[in-house]
N, C-alpha and C positions, 0 to 999 in steps of 0.2 A: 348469673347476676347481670351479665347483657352486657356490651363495650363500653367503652370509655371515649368519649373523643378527647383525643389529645391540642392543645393548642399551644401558638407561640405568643405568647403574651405582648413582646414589642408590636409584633404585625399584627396582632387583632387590636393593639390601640391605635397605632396608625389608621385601619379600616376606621376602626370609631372616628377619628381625627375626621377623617374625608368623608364619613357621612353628615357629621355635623357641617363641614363648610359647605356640601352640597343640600342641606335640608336651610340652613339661612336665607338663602336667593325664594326659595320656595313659600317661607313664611315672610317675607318683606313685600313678593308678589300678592300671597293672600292678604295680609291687611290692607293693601291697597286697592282690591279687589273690592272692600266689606263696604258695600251702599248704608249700613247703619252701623255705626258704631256703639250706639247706644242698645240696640235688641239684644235681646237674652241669650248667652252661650250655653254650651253645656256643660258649664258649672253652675249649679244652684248659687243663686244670688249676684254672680256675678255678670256684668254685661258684656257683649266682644271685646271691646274696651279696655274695661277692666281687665281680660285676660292677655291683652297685649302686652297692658303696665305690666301685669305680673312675669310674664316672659321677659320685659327688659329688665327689672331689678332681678330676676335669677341670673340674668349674663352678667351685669353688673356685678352680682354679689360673685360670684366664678373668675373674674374679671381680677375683683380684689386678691381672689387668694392668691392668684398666680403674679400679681405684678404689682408694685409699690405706689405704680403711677397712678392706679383706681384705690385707693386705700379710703374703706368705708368705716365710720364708727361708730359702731355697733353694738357698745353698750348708752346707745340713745337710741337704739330701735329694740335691740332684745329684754326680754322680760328679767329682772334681776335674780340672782342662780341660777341652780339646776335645776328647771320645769322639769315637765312632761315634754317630748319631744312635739309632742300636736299644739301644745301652746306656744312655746317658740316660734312656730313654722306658721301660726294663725297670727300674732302678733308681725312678720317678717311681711306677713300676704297682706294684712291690711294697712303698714305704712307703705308699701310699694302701691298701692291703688290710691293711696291721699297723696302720694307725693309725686306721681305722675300722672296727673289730672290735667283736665282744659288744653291750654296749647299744646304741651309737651306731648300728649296724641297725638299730633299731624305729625311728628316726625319718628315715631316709634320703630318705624321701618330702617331710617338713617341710624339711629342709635341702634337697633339690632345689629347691621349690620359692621358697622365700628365695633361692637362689643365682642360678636362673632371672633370679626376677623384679628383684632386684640388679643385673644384665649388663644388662637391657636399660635397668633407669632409666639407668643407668651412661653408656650407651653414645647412648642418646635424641638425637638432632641432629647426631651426630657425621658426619664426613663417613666411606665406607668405604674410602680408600686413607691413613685415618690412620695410624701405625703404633704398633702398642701392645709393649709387653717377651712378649719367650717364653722364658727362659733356658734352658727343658728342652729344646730344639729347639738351643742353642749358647749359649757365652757372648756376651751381649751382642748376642742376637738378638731382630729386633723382627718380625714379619708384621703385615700389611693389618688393619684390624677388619676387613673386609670378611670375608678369610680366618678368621676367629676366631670370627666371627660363624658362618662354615658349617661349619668344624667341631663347634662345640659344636652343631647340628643333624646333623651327619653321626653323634657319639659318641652323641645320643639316638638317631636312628634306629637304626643298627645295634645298638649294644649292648641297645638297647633289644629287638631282635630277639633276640639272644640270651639273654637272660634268658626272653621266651615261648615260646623253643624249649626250655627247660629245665626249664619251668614246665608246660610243655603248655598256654602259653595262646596265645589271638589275639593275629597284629603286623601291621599293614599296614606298607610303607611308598611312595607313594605316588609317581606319578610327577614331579610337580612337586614335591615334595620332594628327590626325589632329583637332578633339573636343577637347582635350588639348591646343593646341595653339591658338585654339579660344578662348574656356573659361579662358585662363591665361592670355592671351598677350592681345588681340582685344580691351576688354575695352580702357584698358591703353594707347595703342597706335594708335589706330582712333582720338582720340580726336589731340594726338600731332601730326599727321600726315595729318591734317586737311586743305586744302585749304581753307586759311581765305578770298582771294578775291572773290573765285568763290562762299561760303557758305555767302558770304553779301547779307544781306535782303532775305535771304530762312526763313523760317518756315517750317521744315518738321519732323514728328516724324515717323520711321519704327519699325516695327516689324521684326526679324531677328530673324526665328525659324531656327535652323539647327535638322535636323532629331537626332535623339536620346540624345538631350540635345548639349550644352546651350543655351539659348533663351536670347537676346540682345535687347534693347532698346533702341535705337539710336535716339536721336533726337538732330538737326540742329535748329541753332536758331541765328541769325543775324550774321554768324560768328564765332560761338562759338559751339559746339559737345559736348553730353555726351553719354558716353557709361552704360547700367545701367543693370545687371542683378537681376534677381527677381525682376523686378520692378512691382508696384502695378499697377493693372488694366486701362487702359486709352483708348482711342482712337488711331487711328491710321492712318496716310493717306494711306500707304501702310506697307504690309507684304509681306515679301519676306522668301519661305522657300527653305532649299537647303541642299543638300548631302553634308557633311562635308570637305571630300577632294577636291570636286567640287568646293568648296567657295572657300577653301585655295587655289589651283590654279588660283583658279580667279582674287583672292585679288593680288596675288602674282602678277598678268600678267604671268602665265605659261603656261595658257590657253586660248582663246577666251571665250567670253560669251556663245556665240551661241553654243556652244558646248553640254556643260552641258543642256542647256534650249532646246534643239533638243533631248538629251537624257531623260528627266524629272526630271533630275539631279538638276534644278534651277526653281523655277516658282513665279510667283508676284502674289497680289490678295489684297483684301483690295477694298477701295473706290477712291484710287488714284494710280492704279498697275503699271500704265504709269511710273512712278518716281524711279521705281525699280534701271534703270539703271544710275541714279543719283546720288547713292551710290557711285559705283565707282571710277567715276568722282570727288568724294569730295576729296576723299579719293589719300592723295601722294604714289605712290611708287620709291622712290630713286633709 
């Protein structure tokens, strides 16, 4: 069945902690770097801009959970009930682009950086399977700090990416970086970003080896996903292994498949390898 990497959960949040406070400096230098603000990122539709707004109202909204003093109110941005998790998250993106427009760009850099450095004083000691409010995610939904903690480095890395692709400037993003955002965030968020129509009546369980740790167990079950590391020994229909920042791009849509899997970057194997690109597929991205 192959190893297990084992992990300590406090020290791989702390890692995530200090990747985020070192990717901040990094993304304050690039918008200040962007000679147009207004040219195309690569997000469809949206302008560098526009994806700067949106990286500050996700600190903000992160900001909220953890501390009383950012307290946002949220049933005047979210849609009433329980959406679809993609209407929620579309609703949250397009008041964060009305309501940090015109001036409030020239200082997106300043307010990253305060919002930044807020989450982590915020956040300092805590343990990472606390669970803190997400309400844009469901009413009355709480995820991991742990989870919160790697996405708000998953939304620097990537968008951060797309903004230098817009920009025409330089983005690393790094491989240990990007093993952080898997091992913190992916659990937590595969399952809720789960296409429940398309995952009815599957039975599929993967192996999800990423080169140098973490190792995922993903299994699909009438509709339902759990994301499981360290899991004990099992079968498997398919294993999928893959270069860390390869995944991430992929997951992300920043990539094409074919890419990575042309380069050896991605490859399937198991008794069922065929299903490999069915992940994906299950899998929402807003």
């Amino acid at each position: 069945m192959g190893s297990v990497t084992r992990f300590d959960r406090a020290a791989e949040h702390e890692r995530t902690r200090a990747a985020l406070g070192a990717v901040v400096p990094r993304l304050v230098r690039l918008l200040r770097e962007v000679p147009d603000p207004d040219a195309a990122s690569g997000v469809p539709v949206w302008s560098v801009g526009d994806v700067g707004a949106h990286l500050a109202a996700v600190y903000l909204a992160y900001c909220s959970a953890v501390s009383v003093e950012e307290a946002v109110d949220w049933d005047s941005v979210l849609p009433p009930g329980d959406g679809p998790l993609a209407e929620r998250l579309r609703a949250v993106n397009a008041e964060s682009i009305r309501l940090l427009g015109g001036q409030e760009r020239a200082r997106l850099g300043d307010f990253l950086t305060e919002r930044g450095e807020a989450y982590l004083r915020a956040t300092e000691g805590i343990a990472p399977d606390t669970p803190v409010a997400a309400p844009w995610y469901g009413p009355g939904r709480t995820i991991p700090l742990a989870a919160a903690t790697g996405l708000m480095l998953s939304e620097s890395l990537v968008h951060g990416l797309d903004i230098a692709r817009g920009a025409g400037l330089p983005w690393a993003i790094g491989p240990d970086e990007a093993r952080l955002v898997i091992g913190q965030s992916m659990p937590t968020m595969m399952p809720l970003a789960l296409d429940t129509e398309k995952a009815r009546n599957l039975s599929i369980a993967f192996d999800l080896a990423v080169r140098g740790g973490p190792r995922l167990a993903v299994v699909v079950d009438d509709g339902t996903m759990t994301v499981t590391r360290d899991a004990p020994p099992r079968a498997y229909d398919c294993r999928i292994t893959v270069d860390p920042t390869a995944f991430l791009l992929v997951a992300f849509r920043r990539t094409p498949m074919w890419k990575p899997i042309a380069r050896g970057r991605m490859r399937a194997g198991g008794r069922r390898p065929w299903l490999a690109t069915r992940l994906g597929a299950l899998v929402a991205t807003p």
